[in-house]
VOMI-751458 format. One record per atom (N, C-alpha, C): residue number from 1; x, y, z. Coordinates in Angstrom, 2 decimals. Atoms other than C-alpha are relative to their C-alpha. Example, Ala and Ser with C-alpha at 12.3 -4.5 7.8 and 13.67 -1.06 7.14 Angstrom:
REM residues 2
{1, {0.89, -1.19, 0.00}},
{1, {12.30, -4.50, 7.80}},
{1, {0.90, 1.20, 0.00}},
{2, {-0.82, -1.19, -0.06}},
{2, {13.67, -1.06, 7.14}},
{2, {-0.77, 1.09, 0.73}},
***
This chain:
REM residues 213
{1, {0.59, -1.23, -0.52}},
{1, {-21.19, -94.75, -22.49}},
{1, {0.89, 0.63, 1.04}},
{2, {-0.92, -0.03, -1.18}},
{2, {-18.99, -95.13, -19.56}},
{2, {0.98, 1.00, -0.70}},
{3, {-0.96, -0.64, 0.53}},
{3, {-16.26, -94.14, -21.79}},
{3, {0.05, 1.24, -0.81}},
{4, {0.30, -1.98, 0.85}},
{4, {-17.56, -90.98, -23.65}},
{4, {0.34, 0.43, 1.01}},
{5, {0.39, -0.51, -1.16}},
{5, {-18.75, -89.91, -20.36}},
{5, {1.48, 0.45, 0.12}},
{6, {-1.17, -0.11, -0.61}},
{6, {-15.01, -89.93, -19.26}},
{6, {0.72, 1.01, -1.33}},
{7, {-0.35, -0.75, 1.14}},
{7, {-13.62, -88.39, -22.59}},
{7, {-0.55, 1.43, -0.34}},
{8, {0.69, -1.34, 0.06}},
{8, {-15.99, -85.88, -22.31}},
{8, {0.42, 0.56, 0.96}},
{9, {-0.52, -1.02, -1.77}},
{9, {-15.24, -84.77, -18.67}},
{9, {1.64, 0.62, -0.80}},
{10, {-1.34, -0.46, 0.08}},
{10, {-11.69, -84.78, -19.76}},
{10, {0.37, 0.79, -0.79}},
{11, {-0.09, -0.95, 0.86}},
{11, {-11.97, -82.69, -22.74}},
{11, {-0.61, 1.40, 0.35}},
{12, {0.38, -0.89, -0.72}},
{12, {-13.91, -80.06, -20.85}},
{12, {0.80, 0.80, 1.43}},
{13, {-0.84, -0.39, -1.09}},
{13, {-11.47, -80.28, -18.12}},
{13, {1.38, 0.62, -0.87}},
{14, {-1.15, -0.03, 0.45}},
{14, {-8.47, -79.98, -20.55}},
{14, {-1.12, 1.76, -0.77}},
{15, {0.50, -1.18, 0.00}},
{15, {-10.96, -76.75, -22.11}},
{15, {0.21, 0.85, 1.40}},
{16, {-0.05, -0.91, -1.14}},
{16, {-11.50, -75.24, -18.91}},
{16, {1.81, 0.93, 0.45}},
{17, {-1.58, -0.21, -0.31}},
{17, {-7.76, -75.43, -17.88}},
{17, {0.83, 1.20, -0.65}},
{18, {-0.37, -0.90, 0.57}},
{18, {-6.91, -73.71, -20.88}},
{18, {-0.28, 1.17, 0.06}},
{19, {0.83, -1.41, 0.01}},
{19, {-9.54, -70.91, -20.73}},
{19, {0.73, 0.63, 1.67}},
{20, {-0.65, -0.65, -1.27}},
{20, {-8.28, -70.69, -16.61}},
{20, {1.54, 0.63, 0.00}},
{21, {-1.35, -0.48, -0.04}},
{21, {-4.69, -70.44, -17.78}},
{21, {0.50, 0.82, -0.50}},
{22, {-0.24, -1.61, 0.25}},
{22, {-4.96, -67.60, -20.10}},
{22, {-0.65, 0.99, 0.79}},
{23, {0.38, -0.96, -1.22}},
{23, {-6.97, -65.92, -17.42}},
{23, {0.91, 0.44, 0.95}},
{24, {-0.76, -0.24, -1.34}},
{24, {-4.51, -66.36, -15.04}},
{24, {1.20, 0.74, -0.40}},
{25, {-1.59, -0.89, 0.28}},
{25, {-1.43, -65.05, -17.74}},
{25, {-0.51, 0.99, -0.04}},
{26, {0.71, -1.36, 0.37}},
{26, {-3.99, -62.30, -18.52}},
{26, {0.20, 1.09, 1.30}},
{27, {0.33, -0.60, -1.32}},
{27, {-4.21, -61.50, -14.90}},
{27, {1.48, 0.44, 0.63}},
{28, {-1.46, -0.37, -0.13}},
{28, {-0.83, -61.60, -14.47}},
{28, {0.89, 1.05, -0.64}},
{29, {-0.41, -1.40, 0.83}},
{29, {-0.18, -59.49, -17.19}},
{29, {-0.49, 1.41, -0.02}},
{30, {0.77, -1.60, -0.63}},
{30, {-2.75, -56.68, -16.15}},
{30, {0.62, 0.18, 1.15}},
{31, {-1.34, -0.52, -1.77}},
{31, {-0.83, -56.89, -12.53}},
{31, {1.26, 0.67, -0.14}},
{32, {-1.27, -0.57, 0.04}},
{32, {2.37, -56.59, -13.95}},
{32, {0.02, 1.19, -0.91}},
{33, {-0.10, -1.13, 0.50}},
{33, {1.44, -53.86, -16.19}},
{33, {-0.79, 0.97, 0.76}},
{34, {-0.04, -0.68, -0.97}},
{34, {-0.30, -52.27, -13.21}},
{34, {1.22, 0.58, 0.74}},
{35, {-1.43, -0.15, -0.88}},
{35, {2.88, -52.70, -11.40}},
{35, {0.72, 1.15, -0.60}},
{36, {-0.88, -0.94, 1.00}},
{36, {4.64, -51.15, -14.13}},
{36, {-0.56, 1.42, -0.25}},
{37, {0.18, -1.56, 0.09}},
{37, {2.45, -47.87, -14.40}},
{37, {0.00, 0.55, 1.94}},
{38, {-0.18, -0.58, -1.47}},
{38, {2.30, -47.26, -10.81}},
{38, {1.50, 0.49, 0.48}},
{39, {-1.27, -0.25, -0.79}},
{39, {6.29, -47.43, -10.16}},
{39, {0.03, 1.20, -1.19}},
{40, {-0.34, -1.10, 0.92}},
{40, {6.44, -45.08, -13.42}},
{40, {-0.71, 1.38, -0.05}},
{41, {0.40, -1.17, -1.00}},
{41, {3.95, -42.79, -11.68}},
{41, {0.63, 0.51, 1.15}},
{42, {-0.63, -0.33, -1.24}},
{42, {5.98, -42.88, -8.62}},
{42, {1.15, 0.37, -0.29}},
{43, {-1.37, -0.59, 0.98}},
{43, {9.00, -41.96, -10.89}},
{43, {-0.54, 1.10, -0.36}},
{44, {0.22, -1.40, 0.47}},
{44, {7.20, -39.15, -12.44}},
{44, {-0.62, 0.97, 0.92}},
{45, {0.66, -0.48, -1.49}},
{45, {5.47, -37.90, -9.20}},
{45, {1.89, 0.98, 0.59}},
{46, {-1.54, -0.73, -0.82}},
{46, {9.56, -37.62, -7.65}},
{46, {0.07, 0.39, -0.78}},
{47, {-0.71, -1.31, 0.52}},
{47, {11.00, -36.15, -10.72}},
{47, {-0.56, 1.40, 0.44}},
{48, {0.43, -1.46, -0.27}},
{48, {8.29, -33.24, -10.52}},
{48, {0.49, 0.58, 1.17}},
{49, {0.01, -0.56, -1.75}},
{49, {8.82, -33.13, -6.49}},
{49, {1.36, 0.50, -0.39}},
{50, {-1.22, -0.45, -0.39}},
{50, {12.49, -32.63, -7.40}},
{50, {0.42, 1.11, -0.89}},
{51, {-0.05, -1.30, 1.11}},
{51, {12.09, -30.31, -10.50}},
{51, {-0.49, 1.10, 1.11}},
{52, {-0.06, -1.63, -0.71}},
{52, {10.42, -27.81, -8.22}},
{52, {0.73, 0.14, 1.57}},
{53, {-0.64, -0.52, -0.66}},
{53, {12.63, -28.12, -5.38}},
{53, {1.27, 0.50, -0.55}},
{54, {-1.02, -1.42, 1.08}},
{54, {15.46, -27.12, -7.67}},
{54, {-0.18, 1.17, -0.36}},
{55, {0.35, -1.32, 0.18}},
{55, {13.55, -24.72, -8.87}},
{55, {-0.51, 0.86, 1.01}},
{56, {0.12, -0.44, -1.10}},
{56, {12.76, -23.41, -5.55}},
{56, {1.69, 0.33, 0.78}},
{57, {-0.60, -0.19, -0.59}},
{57, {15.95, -23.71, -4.42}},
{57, {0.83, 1.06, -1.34}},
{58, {-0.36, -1.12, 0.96}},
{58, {17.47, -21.59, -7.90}},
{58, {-0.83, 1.05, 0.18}},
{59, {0.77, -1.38, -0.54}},
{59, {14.45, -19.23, -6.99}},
{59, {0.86, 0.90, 1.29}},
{60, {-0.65, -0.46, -1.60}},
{60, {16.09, -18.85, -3.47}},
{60, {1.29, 0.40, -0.29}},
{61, {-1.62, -0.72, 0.53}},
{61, {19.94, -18.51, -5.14}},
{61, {-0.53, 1.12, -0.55}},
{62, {-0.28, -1.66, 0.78}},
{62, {18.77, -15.62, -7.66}},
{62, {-0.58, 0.87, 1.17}},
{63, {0.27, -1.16, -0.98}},
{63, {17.11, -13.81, -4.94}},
{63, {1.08, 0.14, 1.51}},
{64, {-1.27, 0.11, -1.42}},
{64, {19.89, -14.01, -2.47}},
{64, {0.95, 0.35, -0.58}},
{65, {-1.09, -1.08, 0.73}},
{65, {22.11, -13.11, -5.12}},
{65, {-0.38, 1.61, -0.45}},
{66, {0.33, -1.54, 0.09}},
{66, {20.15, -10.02, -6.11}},
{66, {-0.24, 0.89, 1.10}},
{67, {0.43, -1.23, -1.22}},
{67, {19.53, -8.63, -2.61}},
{67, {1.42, 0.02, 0.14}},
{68, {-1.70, -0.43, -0.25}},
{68, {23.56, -9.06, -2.44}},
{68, {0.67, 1.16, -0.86}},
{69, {-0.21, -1.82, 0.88}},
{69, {23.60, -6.75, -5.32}},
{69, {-0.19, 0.61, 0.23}},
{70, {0.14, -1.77, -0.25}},
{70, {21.52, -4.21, -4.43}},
{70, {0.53, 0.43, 1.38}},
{71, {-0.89, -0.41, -1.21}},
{71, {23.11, -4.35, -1.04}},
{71, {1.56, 0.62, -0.59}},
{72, {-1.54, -0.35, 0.95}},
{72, {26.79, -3.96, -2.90}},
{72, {-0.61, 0.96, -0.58}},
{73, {-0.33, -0.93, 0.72}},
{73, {25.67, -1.49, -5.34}},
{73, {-0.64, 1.47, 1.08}},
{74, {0.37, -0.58, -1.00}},
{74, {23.67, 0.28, -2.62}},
{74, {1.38, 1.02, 0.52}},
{75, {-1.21, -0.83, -0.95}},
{75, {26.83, 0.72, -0.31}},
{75, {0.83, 0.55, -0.70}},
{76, {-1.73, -0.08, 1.12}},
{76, {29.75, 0.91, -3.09}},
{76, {-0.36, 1.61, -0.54}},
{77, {0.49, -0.99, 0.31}},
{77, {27.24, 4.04, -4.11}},
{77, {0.32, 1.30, 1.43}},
{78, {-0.10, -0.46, -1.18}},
{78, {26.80, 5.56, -0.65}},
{78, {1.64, 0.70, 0.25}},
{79, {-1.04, -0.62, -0.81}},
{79, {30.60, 5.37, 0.35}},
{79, {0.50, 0.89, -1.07}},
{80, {-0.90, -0.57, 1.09}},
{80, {31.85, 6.73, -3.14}},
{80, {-0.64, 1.45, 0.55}},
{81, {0.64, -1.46, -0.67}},
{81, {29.44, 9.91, -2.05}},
{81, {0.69, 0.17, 0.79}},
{82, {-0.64, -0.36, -1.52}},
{82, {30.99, 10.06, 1.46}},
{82, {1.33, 0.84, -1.08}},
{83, {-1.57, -0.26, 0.19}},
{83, {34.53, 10.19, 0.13}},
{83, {-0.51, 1.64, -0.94}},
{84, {-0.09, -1.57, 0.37}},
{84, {33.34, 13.22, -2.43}},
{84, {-0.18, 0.92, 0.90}},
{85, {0.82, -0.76, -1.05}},
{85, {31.36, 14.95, 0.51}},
{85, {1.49, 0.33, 0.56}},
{86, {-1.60, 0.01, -0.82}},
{86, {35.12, 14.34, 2.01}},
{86, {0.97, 1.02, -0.44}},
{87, {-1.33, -0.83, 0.77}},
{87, {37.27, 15.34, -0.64}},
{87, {-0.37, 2.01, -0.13}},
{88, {0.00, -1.37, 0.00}},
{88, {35.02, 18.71, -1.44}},
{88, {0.21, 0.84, 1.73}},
{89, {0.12, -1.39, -0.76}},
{89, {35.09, 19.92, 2.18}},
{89, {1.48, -0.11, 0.30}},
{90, {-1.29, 0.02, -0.20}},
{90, {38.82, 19.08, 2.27}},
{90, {0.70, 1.19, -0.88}},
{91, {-0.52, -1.33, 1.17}},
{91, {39.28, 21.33, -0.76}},
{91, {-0.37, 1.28, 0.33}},
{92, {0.43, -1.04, -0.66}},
{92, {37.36, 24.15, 0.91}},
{92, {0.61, 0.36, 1.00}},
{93, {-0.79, -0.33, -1.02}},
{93, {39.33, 23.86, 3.90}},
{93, {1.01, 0.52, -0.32}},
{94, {-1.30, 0.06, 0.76}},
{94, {42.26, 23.98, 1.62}},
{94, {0.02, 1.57, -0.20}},
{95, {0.83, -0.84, 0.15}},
{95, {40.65, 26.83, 0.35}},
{95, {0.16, 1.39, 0.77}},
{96, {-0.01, -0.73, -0.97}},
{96, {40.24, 28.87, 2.99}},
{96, {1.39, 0.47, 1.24}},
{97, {-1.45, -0.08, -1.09}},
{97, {43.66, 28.41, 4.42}},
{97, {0.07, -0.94, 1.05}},
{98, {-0.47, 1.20, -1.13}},
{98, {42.85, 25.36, 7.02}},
{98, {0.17, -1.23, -0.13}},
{99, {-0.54, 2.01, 0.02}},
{99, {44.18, 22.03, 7.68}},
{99, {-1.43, -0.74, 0.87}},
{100, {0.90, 1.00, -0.51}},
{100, {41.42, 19.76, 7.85}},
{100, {0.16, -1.29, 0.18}},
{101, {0.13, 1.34, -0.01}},
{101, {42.94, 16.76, 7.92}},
{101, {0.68, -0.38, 1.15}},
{102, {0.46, 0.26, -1.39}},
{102, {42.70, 16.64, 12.00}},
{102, {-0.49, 1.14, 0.52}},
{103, {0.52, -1.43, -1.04}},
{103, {42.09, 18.64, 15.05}},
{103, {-1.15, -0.59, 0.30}},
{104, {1.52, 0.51, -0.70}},
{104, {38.99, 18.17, 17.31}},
{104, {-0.77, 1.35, -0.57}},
{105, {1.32, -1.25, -0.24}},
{105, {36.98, 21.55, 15.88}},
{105, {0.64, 1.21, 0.62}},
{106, {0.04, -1.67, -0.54}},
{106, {38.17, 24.50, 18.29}},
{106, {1.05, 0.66, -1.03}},
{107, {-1.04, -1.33, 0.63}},
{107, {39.80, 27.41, 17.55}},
{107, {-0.47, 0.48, -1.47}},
{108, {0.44, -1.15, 1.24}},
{108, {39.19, 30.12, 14.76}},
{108, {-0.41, -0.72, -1.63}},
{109, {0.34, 0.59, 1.14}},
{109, {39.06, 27.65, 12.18}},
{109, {-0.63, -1.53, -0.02}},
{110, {0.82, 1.04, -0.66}},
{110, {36.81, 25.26, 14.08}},
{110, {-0.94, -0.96, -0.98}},
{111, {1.20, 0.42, 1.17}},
{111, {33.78, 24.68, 11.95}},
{111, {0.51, -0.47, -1.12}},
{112, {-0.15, 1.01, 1.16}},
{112, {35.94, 24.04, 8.91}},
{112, {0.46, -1.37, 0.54}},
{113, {-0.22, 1.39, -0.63}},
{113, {37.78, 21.04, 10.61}},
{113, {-0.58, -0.53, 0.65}},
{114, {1.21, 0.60, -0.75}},
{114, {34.65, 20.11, 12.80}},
{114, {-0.48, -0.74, -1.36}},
{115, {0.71, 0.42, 1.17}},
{115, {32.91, 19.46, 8.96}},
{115, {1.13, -0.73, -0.21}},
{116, {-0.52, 0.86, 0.26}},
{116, {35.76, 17.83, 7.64}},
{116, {0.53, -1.34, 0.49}},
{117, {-0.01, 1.38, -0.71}},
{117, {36.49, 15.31, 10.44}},
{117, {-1.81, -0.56, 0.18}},
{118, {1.15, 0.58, -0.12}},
{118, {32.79, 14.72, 10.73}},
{118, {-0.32, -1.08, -1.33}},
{119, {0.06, 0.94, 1.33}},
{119, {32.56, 14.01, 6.90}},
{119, {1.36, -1.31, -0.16}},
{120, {-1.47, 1.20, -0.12}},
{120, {36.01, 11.64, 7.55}},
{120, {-1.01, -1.27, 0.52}},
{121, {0.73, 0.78, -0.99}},
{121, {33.58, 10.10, 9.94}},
{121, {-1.00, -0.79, -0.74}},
{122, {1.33, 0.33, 0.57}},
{122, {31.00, 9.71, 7.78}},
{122, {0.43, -1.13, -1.15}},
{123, {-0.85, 0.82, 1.25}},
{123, {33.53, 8.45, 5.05}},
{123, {0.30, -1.35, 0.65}},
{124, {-0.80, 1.12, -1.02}},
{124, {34.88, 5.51, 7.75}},
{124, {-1.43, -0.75, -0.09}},
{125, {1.10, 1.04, 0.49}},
{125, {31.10, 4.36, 8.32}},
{125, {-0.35, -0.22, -1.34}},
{126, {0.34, 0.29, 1.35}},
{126, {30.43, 4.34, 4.69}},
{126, {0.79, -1.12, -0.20}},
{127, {-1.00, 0.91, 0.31}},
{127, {33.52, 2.31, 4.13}},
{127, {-0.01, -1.31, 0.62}},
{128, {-0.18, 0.73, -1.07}},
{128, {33.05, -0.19, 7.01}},
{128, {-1.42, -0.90, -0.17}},
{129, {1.11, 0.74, 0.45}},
{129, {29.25, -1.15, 5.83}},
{129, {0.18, -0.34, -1.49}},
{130, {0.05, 0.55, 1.48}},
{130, {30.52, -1.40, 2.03}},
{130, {0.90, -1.82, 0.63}},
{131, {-1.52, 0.98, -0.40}},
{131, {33.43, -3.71, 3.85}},
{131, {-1.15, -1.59, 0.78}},
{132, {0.79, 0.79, -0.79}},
{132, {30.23, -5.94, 5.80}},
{132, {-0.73, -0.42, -1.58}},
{133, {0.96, 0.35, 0.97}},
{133, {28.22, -5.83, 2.35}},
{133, {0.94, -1.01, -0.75}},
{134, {-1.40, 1.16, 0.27}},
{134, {31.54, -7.35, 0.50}},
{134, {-0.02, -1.15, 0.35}},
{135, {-0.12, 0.62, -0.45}},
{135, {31.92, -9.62, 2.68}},
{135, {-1.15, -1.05, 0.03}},
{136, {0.66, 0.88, 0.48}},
{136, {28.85, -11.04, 2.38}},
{136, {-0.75, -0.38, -1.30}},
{137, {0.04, 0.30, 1.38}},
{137, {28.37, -10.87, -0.96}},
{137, {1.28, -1.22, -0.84}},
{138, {-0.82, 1.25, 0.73}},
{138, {31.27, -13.10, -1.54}},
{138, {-0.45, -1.60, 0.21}},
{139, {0.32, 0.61, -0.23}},
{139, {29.45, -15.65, -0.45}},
{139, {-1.80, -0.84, -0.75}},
{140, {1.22, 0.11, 1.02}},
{140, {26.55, -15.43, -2.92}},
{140, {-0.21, 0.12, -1.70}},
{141, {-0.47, -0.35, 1.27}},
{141, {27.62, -13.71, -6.24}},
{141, {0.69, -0.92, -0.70}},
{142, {-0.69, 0.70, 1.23}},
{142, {28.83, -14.92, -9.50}},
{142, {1.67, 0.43, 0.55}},
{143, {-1.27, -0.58, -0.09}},
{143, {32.68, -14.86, -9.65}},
{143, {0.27, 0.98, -0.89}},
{144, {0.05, -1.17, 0.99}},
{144, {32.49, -12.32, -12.73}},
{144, {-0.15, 1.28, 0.87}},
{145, {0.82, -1.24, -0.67}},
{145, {30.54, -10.10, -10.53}},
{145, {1.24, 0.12, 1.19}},
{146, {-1.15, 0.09, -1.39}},
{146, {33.40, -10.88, -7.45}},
{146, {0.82, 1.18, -0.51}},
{147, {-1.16, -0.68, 0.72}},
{147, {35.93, -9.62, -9.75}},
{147, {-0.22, 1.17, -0.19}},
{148, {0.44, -1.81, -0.23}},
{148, {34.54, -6.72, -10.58}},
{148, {-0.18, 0.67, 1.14}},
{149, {0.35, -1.03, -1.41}},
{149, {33.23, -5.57, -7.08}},
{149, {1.47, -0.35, 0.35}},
{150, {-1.51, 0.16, -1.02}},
{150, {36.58, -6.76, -5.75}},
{150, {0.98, 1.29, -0.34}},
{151, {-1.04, -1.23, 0.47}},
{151, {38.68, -4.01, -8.21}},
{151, {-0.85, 1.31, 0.53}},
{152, {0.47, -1.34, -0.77}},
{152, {35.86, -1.27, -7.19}},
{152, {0.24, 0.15, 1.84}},
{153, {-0.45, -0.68, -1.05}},
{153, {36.11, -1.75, -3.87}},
{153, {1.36, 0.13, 0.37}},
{154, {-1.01, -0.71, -0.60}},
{154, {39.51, -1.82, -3.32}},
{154, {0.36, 1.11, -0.36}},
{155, {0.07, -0.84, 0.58}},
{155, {39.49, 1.06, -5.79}},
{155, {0.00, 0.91, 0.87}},
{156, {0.48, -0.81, -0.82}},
{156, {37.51, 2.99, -3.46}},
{156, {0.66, -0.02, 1.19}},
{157, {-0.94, 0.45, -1.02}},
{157, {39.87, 1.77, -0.41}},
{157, {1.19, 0.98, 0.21}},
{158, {-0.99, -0.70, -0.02}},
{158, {42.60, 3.33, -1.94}},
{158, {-0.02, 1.65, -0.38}},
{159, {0.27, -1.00, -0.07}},
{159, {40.99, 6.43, -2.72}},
{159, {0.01, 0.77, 1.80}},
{160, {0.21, -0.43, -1.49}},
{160, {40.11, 7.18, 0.92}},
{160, {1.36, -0.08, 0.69}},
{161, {-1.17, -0.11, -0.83}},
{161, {43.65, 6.51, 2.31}},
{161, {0.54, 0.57, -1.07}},
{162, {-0.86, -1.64, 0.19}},
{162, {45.06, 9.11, 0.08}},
{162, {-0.87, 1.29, 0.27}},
{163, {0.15, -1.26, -0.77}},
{163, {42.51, 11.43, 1.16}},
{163, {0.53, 0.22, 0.92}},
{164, {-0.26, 0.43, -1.28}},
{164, {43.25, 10.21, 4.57}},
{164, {1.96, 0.95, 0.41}},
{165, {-1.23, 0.29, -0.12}},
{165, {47.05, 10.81, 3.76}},
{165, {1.08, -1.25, 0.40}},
{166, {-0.58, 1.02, -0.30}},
{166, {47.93, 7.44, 4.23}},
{166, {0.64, -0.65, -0.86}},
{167, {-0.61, 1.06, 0.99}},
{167, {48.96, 6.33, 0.99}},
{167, {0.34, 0.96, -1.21}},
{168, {-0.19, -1.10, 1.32}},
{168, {50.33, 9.10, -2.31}},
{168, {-0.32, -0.70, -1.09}},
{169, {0.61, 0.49, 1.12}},
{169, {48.48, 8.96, -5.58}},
{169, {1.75, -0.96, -1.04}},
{170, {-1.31, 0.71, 1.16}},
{170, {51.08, 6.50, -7.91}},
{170, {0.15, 1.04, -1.08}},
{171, {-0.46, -0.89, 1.10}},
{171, {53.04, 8.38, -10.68}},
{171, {-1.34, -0.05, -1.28}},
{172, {1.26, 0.03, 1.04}},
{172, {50.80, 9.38, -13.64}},
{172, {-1.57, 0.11, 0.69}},
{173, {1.58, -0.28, -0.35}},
{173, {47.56, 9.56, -11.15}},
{173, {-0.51, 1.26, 0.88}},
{174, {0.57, -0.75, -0.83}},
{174, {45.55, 12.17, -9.66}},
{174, {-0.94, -0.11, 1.01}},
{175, {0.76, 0.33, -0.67}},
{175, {42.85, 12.32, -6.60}},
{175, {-1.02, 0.12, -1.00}},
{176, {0.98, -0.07, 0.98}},
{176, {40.54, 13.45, -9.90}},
{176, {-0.50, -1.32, -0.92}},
{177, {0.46, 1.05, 0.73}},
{177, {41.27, 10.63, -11.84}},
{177, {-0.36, -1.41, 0.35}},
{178, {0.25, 0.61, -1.43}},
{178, {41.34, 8.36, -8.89}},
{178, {-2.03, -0.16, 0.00}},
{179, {1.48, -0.05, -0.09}},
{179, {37.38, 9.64, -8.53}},
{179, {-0.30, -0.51, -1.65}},
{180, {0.55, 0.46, 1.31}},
{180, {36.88, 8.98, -12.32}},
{180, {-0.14, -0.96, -0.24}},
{181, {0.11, 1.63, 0.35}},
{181, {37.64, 5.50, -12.32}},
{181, {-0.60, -0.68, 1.07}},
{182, {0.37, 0.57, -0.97}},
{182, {35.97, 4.95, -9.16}},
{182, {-1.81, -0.36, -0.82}},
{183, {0.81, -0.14, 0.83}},
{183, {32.81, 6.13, -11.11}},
{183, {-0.45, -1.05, -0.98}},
{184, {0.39, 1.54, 1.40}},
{184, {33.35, 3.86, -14.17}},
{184, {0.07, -1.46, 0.62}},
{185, {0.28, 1.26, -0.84}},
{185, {33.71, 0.83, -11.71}},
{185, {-1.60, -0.02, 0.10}},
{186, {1.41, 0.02, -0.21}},
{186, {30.62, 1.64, -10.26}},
{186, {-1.05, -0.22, -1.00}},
{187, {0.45, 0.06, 0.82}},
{187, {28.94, 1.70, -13.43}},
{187, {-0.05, -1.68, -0.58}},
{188, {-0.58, 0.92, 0.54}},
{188, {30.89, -1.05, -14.59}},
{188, {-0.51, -1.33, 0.93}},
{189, {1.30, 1.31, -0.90}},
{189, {29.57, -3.71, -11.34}},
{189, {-0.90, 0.01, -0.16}},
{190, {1.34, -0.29, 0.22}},
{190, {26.18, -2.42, -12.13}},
{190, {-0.50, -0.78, -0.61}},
{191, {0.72, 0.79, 0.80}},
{191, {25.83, -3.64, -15.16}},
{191, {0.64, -1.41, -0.23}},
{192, {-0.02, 1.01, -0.81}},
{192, {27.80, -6.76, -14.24}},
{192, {-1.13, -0.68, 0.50}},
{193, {0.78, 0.71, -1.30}},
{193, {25.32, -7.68, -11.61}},
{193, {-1.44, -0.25, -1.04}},
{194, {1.56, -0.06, 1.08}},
{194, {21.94, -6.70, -14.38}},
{194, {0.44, -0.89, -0.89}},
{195, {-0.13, 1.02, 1.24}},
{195, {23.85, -8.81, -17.05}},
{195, {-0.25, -1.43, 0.83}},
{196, {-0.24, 0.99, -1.10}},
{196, {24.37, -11.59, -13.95}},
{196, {-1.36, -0.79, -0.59}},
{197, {1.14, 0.32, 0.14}},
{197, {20.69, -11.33, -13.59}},
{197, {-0.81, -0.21, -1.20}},
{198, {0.84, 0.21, 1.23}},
{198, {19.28, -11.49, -17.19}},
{198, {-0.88, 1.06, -0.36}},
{199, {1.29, -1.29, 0.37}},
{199, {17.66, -7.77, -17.01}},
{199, {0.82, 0.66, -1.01}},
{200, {-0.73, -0.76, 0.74}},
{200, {20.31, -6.21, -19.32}},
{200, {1.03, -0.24, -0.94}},
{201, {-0.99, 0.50, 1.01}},
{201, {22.28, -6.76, -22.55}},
{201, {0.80, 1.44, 0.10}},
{202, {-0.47, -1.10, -0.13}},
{202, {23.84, -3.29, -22.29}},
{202, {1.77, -0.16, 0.29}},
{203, {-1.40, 0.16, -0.58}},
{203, {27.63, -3.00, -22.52}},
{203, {0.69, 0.61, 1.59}},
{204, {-0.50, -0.39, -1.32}},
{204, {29.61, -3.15, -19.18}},
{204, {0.55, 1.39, -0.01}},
{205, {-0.25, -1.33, -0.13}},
{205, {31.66, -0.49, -20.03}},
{205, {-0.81, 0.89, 0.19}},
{206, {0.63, -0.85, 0.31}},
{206, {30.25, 3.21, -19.65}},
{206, {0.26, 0.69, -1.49}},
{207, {-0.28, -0.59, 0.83}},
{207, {29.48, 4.94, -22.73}},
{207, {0.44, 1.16, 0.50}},
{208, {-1.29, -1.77, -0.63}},
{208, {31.60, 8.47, -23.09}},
{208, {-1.51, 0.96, 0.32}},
{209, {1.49, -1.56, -0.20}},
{209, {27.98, 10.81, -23.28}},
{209, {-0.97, -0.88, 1.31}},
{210, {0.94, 0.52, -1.50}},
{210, {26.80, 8.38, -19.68}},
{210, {0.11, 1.06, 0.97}},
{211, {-0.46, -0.44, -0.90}},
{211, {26.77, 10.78, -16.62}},
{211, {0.31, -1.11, 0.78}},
{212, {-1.03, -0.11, -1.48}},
{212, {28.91, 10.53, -13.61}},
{212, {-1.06, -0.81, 1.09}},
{213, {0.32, 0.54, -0.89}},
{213, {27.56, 8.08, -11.05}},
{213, {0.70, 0.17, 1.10}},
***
């Protein structure tokens, strides 16, 4: 009896054991596959955190590049005006028989050279905020877009110092055609900067029937 008794315990103990020891791999194995979705939540948790700070921080590049545009196309617009405002009252002065390109104003032919150094004036700040916009636009823009604003503005640079008299149009050019290609630049960064941005498939060039910017 003695000896069942004992055979029995021990076969119940050697049951038990078993039943405790797949409990315990079971338990082990729900832990470690806890373990395992939690770190792979905490993996997919950071990617997202870092998907939208990328995308926060590419939000923050295109808009820092497009206010550099419309700053650039802004000014590059502005001074190209000045310089006409320049050139026509230079031609009027011309015109009229006076030298506008100095003099403070007096004397009989005052008012025309008062207007034309004023518009000089006007041409210098124009030139001097395209020259600040530049400047920090190189620091934001595509290099496509560089390149291009880089040939308009110096374009426009060298327009103004041959109004100025500082520099004679090169063989084969005029102050007309000078303004013409200042024009098709302008045009030409424009749509640059809209292709940049993704608002415009439109060829860079200008077509021939575009007006005059």
């Amino acid at each position: 009896m003695g000896g069942s008794m004992t055979g029995l315990a021990v076969a119940v103990v050697g049951v038990l054991g078993t039943l405790l020891s797949g409990l315990l791999v079971q338990r082990g194995a729900l832990r470690a596959k806890r373990v395992e979705l939690e770190h792979a939540e905490r993996e997919r948790a950071e990617r997202e955190r870092a998907e939208e700070r990328a995308e926060r921080e590419r939000a923050a590049e295109r808009e820092a590049r497009r206010a550099s545009y419309v700053a650039l196309n802004q000014r590059s617009r502005m001074y190209s005006r000045a310089l006409v405002d320049w050139r026509n009252a230079l031609h009027a002065a011309h015109q009229d028989g006076r030298d506008g390109a100095g003099g403070d104003g007096d004397g009989a032919n005052g008012d025309g050279a008062g207007e034309v150094n004023e518009l000089r004036r006007a041409a210098e700040r124009a030139r001097d905020e395209l020259n600040v916009a530049y400047a920090e636009a190189q620091l934001a823009i595509s290099d496509e877009v560089l390149a291009a604003a880089g040939r308009l503005v110096h374009l426009l640079f060298r327009v103004h110092r041959v109004l100025a008299d500082e520099e004679p149009c090169r063989e084969g050019e005029t102050l007309e055609l000078l303004f013409r290609r200042s024009s098709e630049r302008i045009y030409e960064v424009r749509q640059v900067m809209r292709r940049d941005l993704g608002i415009s498939e439109l060829p860079v060039r200008r077509p021939p029937d575009h007006g005059q910017d």
